[in-house]
C-alpha positions in Angstrom: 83.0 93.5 99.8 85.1 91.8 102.3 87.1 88.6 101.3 86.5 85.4 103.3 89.9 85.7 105.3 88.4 89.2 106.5 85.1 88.0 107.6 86.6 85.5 109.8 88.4 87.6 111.1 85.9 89.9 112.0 83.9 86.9 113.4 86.9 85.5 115.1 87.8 89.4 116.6 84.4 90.1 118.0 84.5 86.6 119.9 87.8 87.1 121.3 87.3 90.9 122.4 83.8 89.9 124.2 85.2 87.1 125.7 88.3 89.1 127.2 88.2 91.0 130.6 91.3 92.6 130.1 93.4 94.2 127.1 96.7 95.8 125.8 96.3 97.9 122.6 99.6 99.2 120.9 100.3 101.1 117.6 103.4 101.7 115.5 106.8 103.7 116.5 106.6 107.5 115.9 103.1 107.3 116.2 100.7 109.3 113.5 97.1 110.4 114.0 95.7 107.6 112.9 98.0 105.0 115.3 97.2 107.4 118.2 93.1 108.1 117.2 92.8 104.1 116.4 94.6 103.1 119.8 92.5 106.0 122.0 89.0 105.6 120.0 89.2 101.1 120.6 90.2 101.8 123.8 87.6 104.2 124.9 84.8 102.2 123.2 86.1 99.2 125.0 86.4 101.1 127.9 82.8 102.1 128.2 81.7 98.2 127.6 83.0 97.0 130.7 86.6 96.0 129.6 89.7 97.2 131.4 92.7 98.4 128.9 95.7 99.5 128.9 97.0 101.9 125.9 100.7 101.7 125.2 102.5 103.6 122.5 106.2 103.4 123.4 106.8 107.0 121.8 105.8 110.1 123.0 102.6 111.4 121.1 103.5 114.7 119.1 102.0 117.6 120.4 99.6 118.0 118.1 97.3 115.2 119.3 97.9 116.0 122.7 93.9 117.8 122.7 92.1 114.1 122.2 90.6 113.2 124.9 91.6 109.8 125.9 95.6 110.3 125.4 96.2 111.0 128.9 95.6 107.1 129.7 98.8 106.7 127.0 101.8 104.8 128.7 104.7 103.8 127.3 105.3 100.4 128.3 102.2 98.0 129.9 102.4 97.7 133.5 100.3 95.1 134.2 98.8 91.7 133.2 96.4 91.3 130.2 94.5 88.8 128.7 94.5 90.0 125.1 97.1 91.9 123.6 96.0 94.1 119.9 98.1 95.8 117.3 96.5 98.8 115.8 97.9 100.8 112.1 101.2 98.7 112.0 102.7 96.7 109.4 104.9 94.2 110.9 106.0 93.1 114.1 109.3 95.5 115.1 107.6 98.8 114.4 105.8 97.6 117.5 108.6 98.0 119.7 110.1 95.5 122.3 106.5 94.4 123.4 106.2 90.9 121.7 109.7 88.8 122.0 108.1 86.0 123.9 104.9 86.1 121.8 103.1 87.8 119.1 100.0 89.9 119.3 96.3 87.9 119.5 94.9 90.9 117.1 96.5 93.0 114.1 93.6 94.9 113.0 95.4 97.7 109.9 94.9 98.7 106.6 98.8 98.7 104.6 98.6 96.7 102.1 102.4 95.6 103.1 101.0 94.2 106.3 102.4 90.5 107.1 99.7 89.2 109.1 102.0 88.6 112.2 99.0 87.9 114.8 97.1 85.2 116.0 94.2 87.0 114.3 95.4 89.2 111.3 91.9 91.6 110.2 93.8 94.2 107.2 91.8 95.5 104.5 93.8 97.7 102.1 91.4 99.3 100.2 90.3 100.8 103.5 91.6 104.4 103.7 92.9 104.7 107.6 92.6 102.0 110.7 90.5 104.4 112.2 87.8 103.6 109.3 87.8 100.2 110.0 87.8 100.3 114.0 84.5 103.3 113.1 82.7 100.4 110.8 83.3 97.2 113.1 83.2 98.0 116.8 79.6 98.8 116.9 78.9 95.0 115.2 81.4 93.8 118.0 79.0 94.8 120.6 81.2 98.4 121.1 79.1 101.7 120.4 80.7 104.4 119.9 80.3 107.8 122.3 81.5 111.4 121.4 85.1 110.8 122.8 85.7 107.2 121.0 84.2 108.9 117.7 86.7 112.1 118.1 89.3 109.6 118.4 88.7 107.4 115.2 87.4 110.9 113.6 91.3 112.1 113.8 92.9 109.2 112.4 90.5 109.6 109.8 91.2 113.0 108.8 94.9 112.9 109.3 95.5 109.8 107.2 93.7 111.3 104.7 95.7 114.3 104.9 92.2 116.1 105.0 90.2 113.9 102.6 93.0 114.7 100.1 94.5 111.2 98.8 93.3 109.9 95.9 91.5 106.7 97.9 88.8 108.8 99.2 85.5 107.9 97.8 81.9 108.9 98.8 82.2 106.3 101.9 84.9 107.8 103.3 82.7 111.2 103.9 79.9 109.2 104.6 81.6 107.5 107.5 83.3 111.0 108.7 79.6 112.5 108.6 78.7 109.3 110.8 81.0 110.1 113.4 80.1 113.8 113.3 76.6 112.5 114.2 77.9 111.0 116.8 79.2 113.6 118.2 82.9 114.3 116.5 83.5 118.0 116.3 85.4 118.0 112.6 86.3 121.1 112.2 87.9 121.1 115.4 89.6 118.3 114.9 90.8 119.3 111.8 92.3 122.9 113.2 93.8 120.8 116.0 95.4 118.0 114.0 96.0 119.5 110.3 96.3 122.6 110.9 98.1 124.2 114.0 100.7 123.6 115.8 104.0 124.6 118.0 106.2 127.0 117.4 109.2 124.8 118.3 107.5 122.5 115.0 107.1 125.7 113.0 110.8 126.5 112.7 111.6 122.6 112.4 109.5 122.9 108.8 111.9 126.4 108.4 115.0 124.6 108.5 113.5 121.7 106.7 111.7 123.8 103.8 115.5 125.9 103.4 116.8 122.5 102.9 114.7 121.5 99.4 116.3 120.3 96.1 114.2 119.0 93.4 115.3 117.2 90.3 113.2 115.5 87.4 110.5 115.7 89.3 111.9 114.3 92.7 112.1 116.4 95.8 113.6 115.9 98.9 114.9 117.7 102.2 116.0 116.1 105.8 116.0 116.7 109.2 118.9 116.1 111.3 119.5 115.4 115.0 120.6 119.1 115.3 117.7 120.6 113.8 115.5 118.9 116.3 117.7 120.2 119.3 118.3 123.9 117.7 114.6 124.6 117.8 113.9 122.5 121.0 111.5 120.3 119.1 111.3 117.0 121.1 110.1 114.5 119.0 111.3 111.9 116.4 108.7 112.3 113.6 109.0 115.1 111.0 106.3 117.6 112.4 103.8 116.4 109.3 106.3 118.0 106.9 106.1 114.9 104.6 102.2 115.6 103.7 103.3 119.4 102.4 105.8 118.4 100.0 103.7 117.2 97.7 102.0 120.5 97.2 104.9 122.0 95.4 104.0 122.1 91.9 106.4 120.0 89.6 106.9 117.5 92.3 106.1 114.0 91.4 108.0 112.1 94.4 108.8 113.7 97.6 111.8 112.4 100.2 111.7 112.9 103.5 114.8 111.9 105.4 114.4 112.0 109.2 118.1 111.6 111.0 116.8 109.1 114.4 120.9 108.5 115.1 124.3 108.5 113.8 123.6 105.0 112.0 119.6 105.6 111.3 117.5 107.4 109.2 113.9 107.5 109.1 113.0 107.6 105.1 109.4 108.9 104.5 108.0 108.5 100.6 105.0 110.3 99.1 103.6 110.4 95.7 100.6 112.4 94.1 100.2 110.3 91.4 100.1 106.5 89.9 104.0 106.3 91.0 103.5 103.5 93.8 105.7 104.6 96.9 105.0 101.2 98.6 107.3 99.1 96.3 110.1 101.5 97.0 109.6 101.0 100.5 109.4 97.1 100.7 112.9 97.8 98.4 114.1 98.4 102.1 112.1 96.5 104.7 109.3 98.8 105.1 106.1 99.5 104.0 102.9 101.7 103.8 100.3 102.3 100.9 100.9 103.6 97.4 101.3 107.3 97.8 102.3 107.0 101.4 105.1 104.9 102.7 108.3 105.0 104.5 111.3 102.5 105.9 113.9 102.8 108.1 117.6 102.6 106.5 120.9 101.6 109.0 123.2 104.2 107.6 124.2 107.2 108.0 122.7 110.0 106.7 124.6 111.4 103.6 125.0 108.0 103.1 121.0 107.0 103.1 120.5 110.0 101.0 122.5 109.0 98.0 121.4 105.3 97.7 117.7 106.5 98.1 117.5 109.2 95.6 119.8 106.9 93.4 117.3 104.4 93.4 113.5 106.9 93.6 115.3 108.6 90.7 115.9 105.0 88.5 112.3 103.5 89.4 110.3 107.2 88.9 112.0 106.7 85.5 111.5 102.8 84.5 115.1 102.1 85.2 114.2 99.3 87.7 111.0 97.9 88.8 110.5 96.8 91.7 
């Protein structure tokens, strides 16, 4: 049952989104299936009710998502005027990008329980498993029905941030809403080959050199992915191919550490956990966020040097040592 903060906002998001004419709709940096289905599956529902939008993700989608309908209206910066600007699947306010200096977004609509409520309008329900799942339950009440393409859309943000209805927060409704969007017209197996399953051979020897890389210790593992892996395979993006969801899978593994080189002084720092060990915590430790077996922040350091303080500090709070 929603809380009285999140049925206003659902009141207070319907009003503004039929009232708008036109609208900007943005998700997070090194964008994952569910920023890029939540962003594509609201904007083609909106889309088909009249409104005019404008989808803006300012990093190139990974080529795995590339076969959803809907992505080729993705830009990377707006490029015109809009009356109503919405954050999808984003925590705070710089994983945005440069969008907002002179004001912040009307809508936040996300489900990380580490969200600061930096909109006008903040609509984030935790227990929800993806974005997707709340933009699938609350744009038909906003007036917005949902067609094959929007469904597809919200369908693969569904199934990738449940890793394939493999996290422990699926319940009952979470199949019950992916059957929903089937019935709508969601191919799911599809989906799921296109999104989980395959992808490009430059991504395929990134996870070589990554998987060469692994170390475990008391039940910690870990691996990275430099700059020059990325350009050795001629792998083009910034995100870790979906390496981080596999770790887990290697029996013994309580904690797995994903640490994604972005420069000299930056490193992407990706946490998952397949168990009660809450990930989250670690990453609010460093200014980032996520949910409890899935989180990640970005640390200014170098790499070698981000490496040792983080597996210092997963090591001390997988053991009790500190608690965060």
């Amino acid at each position: 049952m929603n809380s009285p903060i999140q049925v206003n906002a659902i009141f207070s998001i319907g009003k503004l989104l039929k009232e708008a004419n036109s609208m900007m709709i943005v998700a997070h940096l090194r964008p994952d299936g569910d920023a890029i289905g939540s962003v594509v599956g609201m904007g083609l529902a909106l889309q088909a009710g009249g409104k005019k939008i404008q989808l803006v993700l300012k990093d190139s989608i990974p080529a795995r998502y590339r076969f959803l309908k809907g992505t080729e209206f993705i830009q990377h910066a707006p490029t015109e005027a809009y009356d109503l600007s919405i954050a999808l699947d984003c925590g705070d306010l710089p994983r945005l990008g440069d969008f907002f200096k002179e004001r912040s977004p009307d809508i936040n609509i996300d489900h990380h329980i580490t969200n600061d409520n930096f909109a006008k309008v903040n609509l984030v329900i935790p227990q929800e498993v993806a974005t997707s799942a709340i933009l699938a339950e609350y744009l038909p009440q906003w007036g917005f029905p949902l067609d094959t393409d929007s469904a597809s859309a919200l369908c693969m943000g569904l199934l990738t941030d449940t890793n394939g209805f493999r996290i422990p927060t699926v319940t009952p409704v979470t199949l019950e809403l992916a059957a929903r969007l089937m019935r709508q017209g969601a191919p799911l197996p599809e989906i799921y080959q296109q999104s989980l399953i395959s992808q490009s051979l430059q991504a395929s020897k990134l996870w070589g050199l990554a998987l060469t890389k692994l170390q475990m210790e008391k039940g910690l593992l870990w691996t990275s992915i430099t700059i020059q892996d990325r350009e050795l395979v001629g792998y083009s993006g910034r995100d870790d191919a979906e390496i981080t969801n596999f770790l887990t899978s290697v029996e013994g593994c309580k904690v797995a550490l994903l640490f994604n080189e972005q420069s000299a002084e930056k490193v992407k720092v990706s946490w998952r956990s397949r168990n009660h060990i809450d990930v989250a915590k670690l990453a609010q430790h460093y200014n980032g966020g996520g949910h409890p077996n899935a989180a990640g922040a970005e640390i200014a350091q170098a790499l070698k040097d981000a490496e040792q303080e983080i597996l210092r500090t997963t090591q001390q709070y997988i053991s009790g040592e500190i608690i965060f």
